[in-house]
C-alpha positions, 0 to 999 in steps of 0.5 A: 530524495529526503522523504521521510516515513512517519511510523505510528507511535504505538505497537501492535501485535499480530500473528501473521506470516511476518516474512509475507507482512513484511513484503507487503509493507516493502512493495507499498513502501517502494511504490510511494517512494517512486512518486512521492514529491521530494520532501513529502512524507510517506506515513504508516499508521493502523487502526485496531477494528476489532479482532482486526488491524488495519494498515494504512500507507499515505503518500503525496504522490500524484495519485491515481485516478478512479478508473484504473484503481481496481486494475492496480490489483491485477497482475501485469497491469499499472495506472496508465498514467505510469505505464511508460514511464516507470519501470515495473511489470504490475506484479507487485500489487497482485502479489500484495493483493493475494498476501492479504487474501491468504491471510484472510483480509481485504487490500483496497486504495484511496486516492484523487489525482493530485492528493495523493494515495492511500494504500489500506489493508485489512487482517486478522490480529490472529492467524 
């Protein structure tokens, strides 16, 4: 679909359970693959906050609205915009979500219909 993911510049180093990290990255990754637009990038950056790091994953997807943000964490529950639409049981969001709290950091969206989704999140550079 010619999308193409624009990765940071610089390295980071972290100590973190890299297999765990890695599937967090993927599924926010193959989200945004499922709706981004043909030809829209998905990008990665981060942001050192201290003895944290920030992740941040941008596409230029639909986008979610307000009300079903908080339940994309929950297990079984997707957008209900996409319910019918894309295949999925709302698991992997859940999973992400408890990856990053057992790492002891903090998972969260941005996004407004129509511009897009911001996945974040937010761990220890240290375990």
């Amino acid at each position: 679909r010619n999308i193409e993911v624009l990765l940071p510049e610089q390295d980071v180093l972290i100590v973190v359970d890299g297999n765990r990290l890695v599937q967090v990255v993927i599924n926010i990754l193959s989200n945004s693959l499922k709706y981004a637009p043909e030809g829209q990038p998905i990008e990665i950056d981060f942001i050192q906050e201290g003895d944290f790091i920030k992740v941040i994953i941008a596409d230029k997807g639909p986008g979610i609205p307000v009300e079903d943000q908080a339940a994309i964490f929950e297990r079984f529950k997707q957008a209900s915009q996409y319910t019918s639409k894309t295949p999925g049981f709302g698991l992997g969001l859940s999973i992400c979500s408890q990856i990053i709290h057992a790492h002891g950091g903090t998972m969260g969206i941005e996004s407004e219909p129509g511009h897009g989704c911001v996945f974040w999140f937010r761990i220890p550079k240290d375990q």
